[in-house]
Structure formats: C-alpha cells, structure tokens
MARKOL-15082 format. One record per residue (C-alpha): residue number from 1; residue in one letter; chain; x, y, z. Coordinates in steps of 0.2 Angstrom, whole numbers, plus 5000, padded with zeros to 4 digits. Layout:
N
REC,NUM,A,A,X,Y,Z
...
This chain:
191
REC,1,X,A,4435,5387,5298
REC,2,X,A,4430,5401,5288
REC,3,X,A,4444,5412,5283
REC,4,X,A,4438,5423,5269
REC,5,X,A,4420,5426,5259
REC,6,X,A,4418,5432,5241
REC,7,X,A,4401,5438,5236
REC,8,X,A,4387,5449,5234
REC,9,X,A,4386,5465,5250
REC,10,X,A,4367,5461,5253
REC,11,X,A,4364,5472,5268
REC,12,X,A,4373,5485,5278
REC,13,X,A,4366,5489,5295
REC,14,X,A,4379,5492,5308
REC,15,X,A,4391,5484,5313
REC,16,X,A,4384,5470,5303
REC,17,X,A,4383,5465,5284
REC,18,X,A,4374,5451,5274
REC,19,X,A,4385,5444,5260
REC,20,X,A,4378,5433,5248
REC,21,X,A,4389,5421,5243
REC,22,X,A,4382,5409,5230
REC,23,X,A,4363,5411,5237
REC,24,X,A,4370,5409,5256
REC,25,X,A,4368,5423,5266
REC,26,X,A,4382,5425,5280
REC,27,X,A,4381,5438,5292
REC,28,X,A,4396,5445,5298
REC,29,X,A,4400,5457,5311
REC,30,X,A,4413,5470,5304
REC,31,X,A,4423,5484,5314
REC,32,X,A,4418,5503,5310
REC,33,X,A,4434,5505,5301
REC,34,X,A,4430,5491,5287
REC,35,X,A,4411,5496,5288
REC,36,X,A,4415,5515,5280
REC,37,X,A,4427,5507,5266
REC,38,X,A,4415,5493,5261
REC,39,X,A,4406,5495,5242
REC,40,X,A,4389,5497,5239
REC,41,X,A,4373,5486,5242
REC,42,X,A,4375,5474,5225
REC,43,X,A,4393,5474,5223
REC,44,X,A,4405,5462,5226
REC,45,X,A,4415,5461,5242
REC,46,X,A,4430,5449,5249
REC,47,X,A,4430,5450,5269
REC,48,X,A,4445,5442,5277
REC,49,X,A,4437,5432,5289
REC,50,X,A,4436,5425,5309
REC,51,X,A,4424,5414,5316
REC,52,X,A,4419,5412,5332
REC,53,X,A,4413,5398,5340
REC,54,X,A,4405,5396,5358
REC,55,X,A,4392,5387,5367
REC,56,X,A,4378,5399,5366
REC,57,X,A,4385,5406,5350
REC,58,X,A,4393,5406,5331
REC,59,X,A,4400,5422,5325
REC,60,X,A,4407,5427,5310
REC,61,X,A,4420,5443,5310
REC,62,X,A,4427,5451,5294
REC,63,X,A,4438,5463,5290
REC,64,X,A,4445,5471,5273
REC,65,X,A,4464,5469,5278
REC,66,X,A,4474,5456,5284
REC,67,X,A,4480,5468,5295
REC,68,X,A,4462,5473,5306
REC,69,X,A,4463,5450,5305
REC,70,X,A,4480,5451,5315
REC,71,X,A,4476,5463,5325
REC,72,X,A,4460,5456,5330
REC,73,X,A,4466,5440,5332
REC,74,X,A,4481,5448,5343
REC,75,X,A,4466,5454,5353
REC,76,X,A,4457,5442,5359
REC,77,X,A,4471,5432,5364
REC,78,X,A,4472,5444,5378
REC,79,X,A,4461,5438,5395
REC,80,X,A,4446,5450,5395
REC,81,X,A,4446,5454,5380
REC,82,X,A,4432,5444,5370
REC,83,X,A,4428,5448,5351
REC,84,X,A,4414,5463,5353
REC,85,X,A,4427,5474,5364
REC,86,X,A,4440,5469,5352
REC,87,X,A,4429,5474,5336
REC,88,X,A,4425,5488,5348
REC,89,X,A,4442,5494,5349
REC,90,X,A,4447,5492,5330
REC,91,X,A,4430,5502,5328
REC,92,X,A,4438,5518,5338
REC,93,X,A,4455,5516,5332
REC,94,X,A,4463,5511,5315
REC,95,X,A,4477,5499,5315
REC,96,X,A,4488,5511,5313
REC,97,X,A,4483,5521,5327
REC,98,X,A,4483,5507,5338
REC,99,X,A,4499,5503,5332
REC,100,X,A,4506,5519,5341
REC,101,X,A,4498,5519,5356
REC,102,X,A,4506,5503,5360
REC,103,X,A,4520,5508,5356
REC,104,X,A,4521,5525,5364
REC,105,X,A,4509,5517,5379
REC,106,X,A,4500,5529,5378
REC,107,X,A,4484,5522,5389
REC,108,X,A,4473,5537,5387
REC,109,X,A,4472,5534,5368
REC,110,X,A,4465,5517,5374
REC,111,X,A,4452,5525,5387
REC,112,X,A,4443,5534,5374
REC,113,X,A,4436,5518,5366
REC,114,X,A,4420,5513,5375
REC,115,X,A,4419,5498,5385
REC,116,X,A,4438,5501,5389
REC,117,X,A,4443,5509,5407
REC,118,X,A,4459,5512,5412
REC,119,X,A,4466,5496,5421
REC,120,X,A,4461,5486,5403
REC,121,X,A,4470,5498,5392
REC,122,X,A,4484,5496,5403
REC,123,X,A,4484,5478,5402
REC,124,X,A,4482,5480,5382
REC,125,X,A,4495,5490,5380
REC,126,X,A,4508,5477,5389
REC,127,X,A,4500,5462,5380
REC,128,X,A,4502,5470,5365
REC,129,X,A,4519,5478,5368
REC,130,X,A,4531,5471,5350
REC,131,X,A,4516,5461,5344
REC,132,X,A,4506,5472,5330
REC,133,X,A,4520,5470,5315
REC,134,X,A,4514,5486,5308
REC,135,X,A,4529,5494,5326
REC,136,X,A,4542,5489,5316
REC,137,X,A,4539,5507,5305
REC,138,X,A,4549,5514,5320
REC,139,X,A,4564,5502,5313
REC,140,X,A,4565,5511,5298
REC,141,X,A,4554,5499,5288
REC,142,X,A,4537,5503,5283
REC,143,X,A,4523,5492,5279
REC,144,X,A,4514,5497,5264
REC,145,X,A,4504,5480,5259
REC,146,X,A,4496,5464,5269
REC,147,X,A,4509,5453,5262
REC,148,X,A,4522,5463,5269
REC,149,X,A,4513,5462,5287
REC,150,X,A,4510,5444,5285
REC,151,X,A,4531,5441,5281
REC,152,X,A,4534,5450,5295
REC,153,X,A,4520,5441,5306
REC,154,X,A,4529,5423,5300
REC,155,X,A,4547,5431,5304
REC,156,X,A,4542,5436,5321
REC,157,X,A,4532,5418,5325
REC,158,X,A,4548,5410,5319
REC,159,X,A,4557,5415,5334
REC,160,X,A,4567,5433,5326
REC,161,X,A,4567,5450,5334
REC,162,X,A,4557,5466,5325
REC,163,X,A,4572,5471,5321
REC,164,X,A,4580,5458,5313
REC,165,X,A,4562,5455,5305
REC,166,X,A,4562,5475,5300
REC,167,X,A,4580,5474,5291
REC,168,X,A,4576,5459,5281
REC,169,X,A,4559,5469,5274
REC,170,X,A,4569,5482,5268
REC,171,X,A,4579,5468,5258
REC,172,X,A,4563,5462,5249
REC,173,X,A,4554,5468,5232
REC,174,X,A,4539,5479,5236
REC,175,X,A,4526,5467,5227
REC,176,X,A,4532,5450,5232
REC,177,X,A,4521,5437,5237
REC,178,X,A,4519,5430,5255
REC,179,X,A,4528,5412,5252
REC,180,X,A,4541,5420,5243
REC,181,X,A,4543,5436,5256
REC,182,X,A,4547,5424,5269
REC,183,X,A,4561,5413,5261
REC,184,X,A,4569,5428,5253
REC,185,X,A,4571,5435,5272
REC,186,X,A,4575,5419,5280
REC,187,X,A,4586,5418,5266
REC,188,X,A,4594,5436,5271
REC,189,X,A,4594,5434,5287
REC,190,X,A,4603,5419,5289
REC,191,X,A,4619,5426,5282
C-alpha cells in the first residue's frame, strides 16, 4: 500500500494533482481543503496517502494532515459512503467542522455538502458519533498536532474511553513523538 508520497507538485487541476516523485507521475485525488493549502507547480510536497483498489479501478487519495487520513478513513467505513462522497464531504467541511457537527448532530450542517441528503447525514452523524479524535476538545484537551491525534486514535483502538484518552493527552509534552505519546499515556493511565 501506498501511504505517503514526497516529490515534485507537477499539475494542479481540481480535485486532482500529479506529483513527480523520482520521474513517476502519481495522480492523486485530493479534498478541496488540502487543494487550497498545497505549494505551487515545482515545489515540493508530502501527501499522506490512501489507495484504493477495486475491480474497475486504482485510486490514490491524499491529504496534507493525518487528521483529513483519519477521517477519510472513518468515512468510508461507513456503508454508502465510498471514497468520492467521502472526499466530497471533507471537500465542504474541514475536520474540524465535521468534527462538531457530529458531535452536536447537527444533520443540516451535513445536507449542505452535495451528494448528501438528509437520511445519509443522519446515518453519518451516528456512525461517526465518538469516532473523529479531534471530539475529545470538549474533554478539556485540545489537539494541536497529527501526533497528538494519532495517540489519541491508538488509545481509543486500544479499548479506552475519550475521556480517559483526553486526560492522559493533557499529561503528555506538546511535541512528543507518536511511539513515545502512547506509552507515556498508557503509562499514566494505568496508575
């Protein structure tokens, strides 16, 4: 699988880019909020990435944060939901934004993104209910950095509570590293 590409932005025509990348050219479909934050044509670029593979079709997906990756992924876990409505829904609303619809289900936040009517934004808004790490802001713990959303992605797969995940965040160095983040709060949490 292809997880992440370094190299050259080649081409920029919406909602797709061509990164060069040692002479190979990958296309890779991007949501609109990665799109407006990417450099110029020439300069070098990392995409997190997601591939795709189907029958009829392999797609790459890329995204500047390991936060638009998680969500994405949390997505199209969701049945109905494939990979265009889900770059199509992180295309009209940021993670952030996302983030707080769910957790204030608020459905007509979710009808304003094309392609979703009212019984799919309902359905999102359970799926997703406690799953986008970036909910445990209304813990009291905010998330200012990918490595602190992965921790609290790893805490929460482990089998503990947002809460407890939110608390033990708190208890971590601003800048530490993913690995690290997680044994310091396993570490915490366990007393």
């Amino acid at each position: 699988m292809i997880g992440r590409l370094t190299g050259v932005l080649a081409e920029k025509t919406p909602p797709q880019v061509l990164i060069d990348v040692q002479g190979v050219g990958y296309e890779v479909d991007v949501p609109m909020s990665s799109f407006y934050n990417l450099p110029a044509l020439g300069e070098r670029v990392t995409l997190l990435t997601h591939f795709v593979v189907r029958e009829d079709a392999q797609q790459l997906f890329g995204f500047l944060t390991a936060a638009e990756r998680n969500t994405f992924r949390q997505l199209i876990k969701i049945s109905g939901i494939g990979p265009r409505m889900a770059l199509g829904v992180l295309s009209g609303l940021s993670v952030q934004e996302l983030t707080q619809a769910v957790a204030q289900q608020q459905a007509a936040r979710l009808v304003k993104v094309p392609g979703i009517g009212k019984k799919t934004a309902e359905r999102l808004l359970l799926e997703l209910k406690g799953k986008l790490a970036p909910d445990l802001g209304l813990g009291g713990a905010t998330i200012t950095s990918d490595a602190q959303a992965d921790i609290v992605q790893a805490l929460i797969a482990l089998g503990y509570s947002e809460k407890d995940a939110a608390a033990a965040l708190k208890l971590l160095p601003p800048e530490v590293g993913v690995s690290d983040g997680i044994k310091l709060a396993m570490k915490a949490l366990s007393k």
